[in-house]
N, C-alpha and C positions, 0 to 999 in steps of 0.2 A: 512404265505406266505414266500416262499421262494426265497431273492434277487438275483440276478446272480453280484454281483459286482467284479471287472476286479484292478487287481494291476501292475504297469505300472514296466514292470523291461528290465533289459539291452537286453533282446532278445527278447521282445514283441513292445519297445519302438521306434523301426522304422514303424510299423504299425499300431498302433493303435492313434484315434485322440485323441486330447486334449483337449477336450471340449468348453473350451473358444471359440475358432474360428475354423470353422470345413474348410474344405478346400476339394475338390475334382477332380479338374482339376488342377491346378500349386500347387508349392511352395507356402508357405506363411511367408515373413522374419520374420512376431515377432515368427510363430508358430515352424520355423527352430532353433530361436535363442532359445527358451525354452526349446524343443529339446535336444538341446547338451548340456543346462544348467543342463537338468534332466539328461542325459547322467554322468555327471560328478559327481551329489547329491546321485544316487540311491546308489551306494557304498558304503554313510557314513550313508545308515540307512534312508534316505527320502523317504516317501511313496506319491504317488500321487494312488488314490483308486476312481475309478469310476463306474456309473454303464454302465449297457455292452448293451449300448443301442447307441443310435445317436443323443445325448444329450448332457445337461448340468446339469451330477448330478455328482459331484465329493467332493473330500475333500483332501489337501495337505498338509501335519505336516514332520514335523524333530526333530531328538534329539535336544535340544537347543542348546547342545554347538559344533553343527554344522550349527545351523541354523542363514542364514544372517541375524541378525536383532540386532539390541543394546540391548539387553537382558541378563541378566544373571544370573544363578542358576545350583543347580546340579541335575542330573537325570530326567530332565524333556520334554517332548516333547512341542513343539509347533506347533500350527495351525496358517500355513497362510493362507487357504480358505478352508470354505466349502461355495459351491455354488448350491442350486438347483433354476433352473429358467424353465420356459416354460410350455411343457404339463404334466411334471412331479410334478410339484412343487401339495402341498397337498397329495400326496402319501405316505410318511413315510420316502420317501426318507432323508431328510435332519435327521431327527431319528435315522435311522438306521448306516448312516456314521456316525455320532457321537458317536453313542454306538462302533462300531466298533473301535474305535479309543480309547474310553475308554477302551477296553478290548482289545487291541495291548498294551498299556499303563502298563497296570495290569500285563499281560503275561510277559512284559519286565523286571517287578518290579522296572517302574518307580516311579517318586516320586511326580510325578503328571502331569497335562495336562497346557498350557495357551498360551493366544493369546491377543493380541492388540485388544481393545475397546476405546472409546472417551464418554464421561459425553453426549454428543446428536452424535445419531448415523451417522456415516457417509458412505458414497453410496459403497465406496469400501475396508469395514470392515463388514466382517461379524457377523450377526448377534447377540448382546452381550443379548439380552432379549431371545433369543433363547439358547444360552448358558447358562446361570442364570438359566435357569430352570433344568439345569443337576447339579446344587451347584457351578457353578462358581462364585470366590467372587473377585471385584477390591481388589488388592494387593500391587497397586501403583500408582501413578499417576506422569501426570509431568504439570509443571506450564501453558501447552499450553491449557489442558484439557482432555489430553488422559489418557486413563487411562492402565492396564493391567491387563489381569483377569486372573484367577487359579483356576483348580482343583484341592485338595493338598490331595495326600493320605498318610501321614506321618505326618501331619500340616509345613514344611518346603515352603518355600516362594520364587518365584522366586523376579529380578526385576529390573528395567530399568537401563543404566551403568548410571555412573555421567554425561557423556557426553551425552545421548539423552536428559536429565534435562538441561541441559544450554540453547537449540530451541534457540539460537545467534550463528552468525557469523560473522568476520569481512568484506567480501566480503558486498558492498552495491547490486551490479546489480542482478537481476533475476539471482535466482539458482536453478539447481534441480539436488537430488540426486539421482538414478534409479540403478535397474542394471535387468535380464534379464528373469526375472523370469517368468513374466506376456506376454504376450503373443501381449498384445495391445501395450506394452512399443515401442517398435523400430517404429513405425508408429506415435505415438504421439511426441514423441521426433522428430522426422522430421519435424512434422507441428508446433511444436511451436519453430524449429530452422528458419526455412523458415518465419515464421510470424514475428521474434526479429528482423531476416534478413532484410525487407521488410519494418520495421517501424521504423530500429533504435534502438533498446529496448539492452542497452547490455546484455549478457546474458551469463551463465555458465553451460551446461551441464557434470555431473561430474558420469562416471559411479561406483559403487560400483562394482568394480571385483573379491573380494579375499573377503575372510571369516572376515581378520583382519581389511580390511576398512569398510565392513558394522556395525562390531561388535564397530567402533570406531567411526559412524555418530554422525553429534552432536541434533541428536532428533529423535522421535518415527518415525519408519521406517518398512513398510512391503515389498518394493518394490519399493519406490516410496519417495518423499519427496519434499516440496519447500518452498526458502527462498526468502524473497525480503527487499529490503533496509535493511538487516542485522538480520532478526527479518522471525522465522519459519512462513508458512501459513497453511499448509494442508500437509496430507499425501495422501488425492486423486489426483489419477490423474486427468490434467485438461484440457477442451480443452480451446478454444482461447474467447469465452465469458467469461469464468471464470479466464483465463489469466486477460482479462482486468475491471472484477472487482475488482483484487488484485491490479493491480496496480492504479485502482483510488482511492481504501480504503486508500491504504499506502501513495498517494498522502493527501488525507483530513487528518488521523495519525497527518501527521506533519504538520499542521495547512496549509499548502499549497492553494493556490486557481489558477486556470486554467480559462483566459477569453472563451468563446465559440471560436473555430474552433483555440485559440493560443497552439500551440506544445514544451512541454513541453521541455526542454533546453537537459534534462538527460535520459529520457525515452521514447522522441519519441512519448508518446499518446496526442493525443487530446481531 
């Protein structure tokens, strides 16, 4: 069977959707702000590869040493998302984007493929047991539990800087690193500035804008990241339940206890 898949470049890239969040009557800011992010990537080699449908079957890679993430090695690409979801999903789809990418990889005469994984898989990291089955092997890990996989066709290794191994910072208040990649990013960063707003909670949003502050984050990073009372939580994004499971874990953490309905001096939760 033959796939019709669609590669997103500087003269297609105003017309065509982006699968994440498809849009048909207005604007959509995160889908504008990805846009011009892709706008800016396609030049140093970034592929976004979809199929040519009205869907959600895509996969997004870059050379690494353009790609924003705390990463580092020579000749190798990185995968931030392959994503098949809805009526496509069990087609071959997620297969065939990944072969594809292996043999864009090959053609380049890279030195291999790899992507961000975690020791239990998390909701917005692609799939690592699906990768594993094309010989991806963890190559590194960091003490939070993430790990980083590779396909190494040379035996050559990528692997995470010193600085995403630290997952500390000194800032205590809610932090998040982001920057504009993702499509959902500008609309959640509004609800959880609006909700820190409303409850008190201080808070840091800190965009990654440049190649050399993503590449310098102090922990595993695809897009996304958060810190609270100084200490990494997740790399997913989160919305506002899962905001305030962080903050009551990192409350119990520090042996802390909360009477029922008393607010807490520093964070605002009850």
């Amino acid at each position: 069977m033959e796939i019709d898949f669609v590669d997103l470049t500087p003269e297609n890239l105003a017309g065509e959707h982006l699968c994440c969040i498809i849009r048909t009557k207005k604007p959509h800011p995160g889908v504008e702000a990805k846009r011009q992010w892709l706008a800016d990537r396609l030049k140093e080699g970034h592929v976004f590869r979809k199929l040519n449908v009205r869907g959600c079957v895509f996969i997004e890679y870059a050379p690494l040493e353009t790609a924003w993430v705390p990463v580092v090695g020579e000749n190798y690409l990185y995968i931030y998302c392959l994503w098949v979801t809805g009526g496509p999903k069990g087609c071959g789809y997620g297969r065939a984007l990944m072969e594809s990418c292996i043999a864009d990889a090959k053609a380049r005469g890279s030195s291999g493929i790899c992507m961000l994984g975690a020791q239990k898989q998390k909701a917005w990291l692609s799939d690592q047991s699906f990768a594993r089955k094309f010989g991806f092997e963890t190559v590194d890990t960091t003490p939070g539990g993430y790990e980083l996989l590779a396909l190494s066709f040379d035996g050559s290794k990528p692997a995470f800087t010193p600085g995403a191994k630290r997952e500390t910072i000194e800032n205590q208040e809610l932090t998040v690193y982001y920057d504009l990649q993702c499509p959902y990013i500008p609309q959640r960063i509004e609800t959880l500035r609006a909700y820190c707003a409303e409850k008190g909670i201080p808070a840091r949003f800190v965009q990654a804008d440049s190649l050399e502050k993503a590449k310098a984050l102090p922990c595993p990073f695809n897009n996304w990241a958060v810190f609270y009372r100084g200490r990494f939580q997740t790399v997913n994004q989160i919305d506002i339940p899962t905001l305030e499971r962080i903050l009551k874990k990192e409350l119990w953490y520090d042996g802390s206890t909360i009477e029922r309905g008393e607010r807490h001096e520093k964070t605002g939760v009850l």
